[in-house]
C-alpha positions in Angstrom: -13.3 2.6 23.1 -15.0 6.0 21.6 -11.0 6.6 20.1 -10.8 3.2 18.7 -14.3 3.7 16.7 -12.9 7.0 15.4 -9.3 5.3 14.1 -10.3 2.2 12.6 -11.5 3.6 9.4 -8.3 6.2 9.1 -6.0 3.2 10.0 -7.3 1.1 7.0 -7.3 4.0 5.1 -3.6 4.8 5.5 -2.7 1.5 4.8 -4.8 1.3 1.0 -2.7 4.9 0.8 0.7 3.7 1.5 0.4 0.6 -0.7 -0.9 2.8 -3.7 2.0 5.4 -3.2 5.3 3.1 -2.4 6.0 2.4 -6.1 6.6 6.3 -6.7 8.7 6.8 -3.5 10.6 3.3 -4.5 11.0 5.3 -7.5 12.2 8.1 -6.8 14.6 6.2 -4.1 16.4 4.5 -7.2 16.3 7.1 -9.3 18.3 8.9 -6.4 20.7 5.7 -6.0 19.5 4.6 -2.7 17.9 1.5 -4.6 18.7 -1.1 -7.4 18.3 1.1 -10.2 16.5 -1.2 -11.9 13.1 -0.4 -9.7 13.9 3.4 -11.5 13.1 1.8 -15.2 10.0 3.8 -16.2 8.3 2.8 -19.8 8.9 4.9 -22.7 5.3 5.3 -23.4 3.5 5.3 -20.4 6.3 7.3 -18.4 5.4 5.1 -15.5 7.8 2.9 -13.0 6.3 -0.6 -14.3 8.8 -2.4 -12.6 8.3 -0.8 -9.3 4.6 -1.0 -9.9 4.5 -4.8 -10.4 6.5 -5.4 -7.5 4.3 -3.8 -4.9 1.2 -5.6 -7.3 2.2 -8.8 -6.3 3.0 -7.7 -2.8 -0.4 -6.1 -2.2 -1.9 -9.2 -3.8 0.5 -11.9 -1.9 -1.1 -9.3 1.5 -4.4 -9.9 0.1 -4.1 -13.3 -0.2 -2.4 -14.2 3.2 -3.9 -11.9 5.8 -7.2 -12.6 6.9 -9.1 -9.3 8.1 -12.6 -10.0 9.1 -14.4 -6.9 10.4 -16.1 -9.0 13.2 -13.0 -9.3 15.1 -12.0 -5.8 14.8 -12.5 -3.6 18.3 -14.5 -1.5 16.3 -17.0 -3.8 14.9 -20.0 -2.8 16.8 -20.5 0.3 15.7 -23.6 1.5 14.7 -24.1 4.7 12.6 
């Protein structure tokens, strides 16, 4: 139990990470040609992957949306700092 109380904040934590940093490696992954090259388009001004980006916006949203996290249920829950 002690190892669950100790993971459950790194586990949500790596997943807020890998959402915030797929549009780069989906990036670099088309830029490379293992994608559609089109998720490589990066704005002239900005110099950012917008197409990329909105992709994994709407993902992270559609995730938000769907999947129903409430802290109660979680093995962790009744920890008390």
């Amino acid at each position: 139990m002690r190892a669950c109380e100790s993971l459950c904040p790194f586990i949500r934590l790596v997943v807020a990470g890998g959402l915030f940093s797929m549009p780069r490696a989906v990036y670099s992954m088309a830029a490379d040609g293992l994608l559609f090259r089109k998720l490589s388009y990066v704005h002239p001004r900005t110099q950012t992957p917008v197409i990329a980006i909105a992709i994994f916006g709407v993902i992270a949203s559609l995730l938000a949306l769907l999947i129903d996290i409430e802290v109660s249920r979680l093995p962790c829950s009744n920890v008390s700092f």
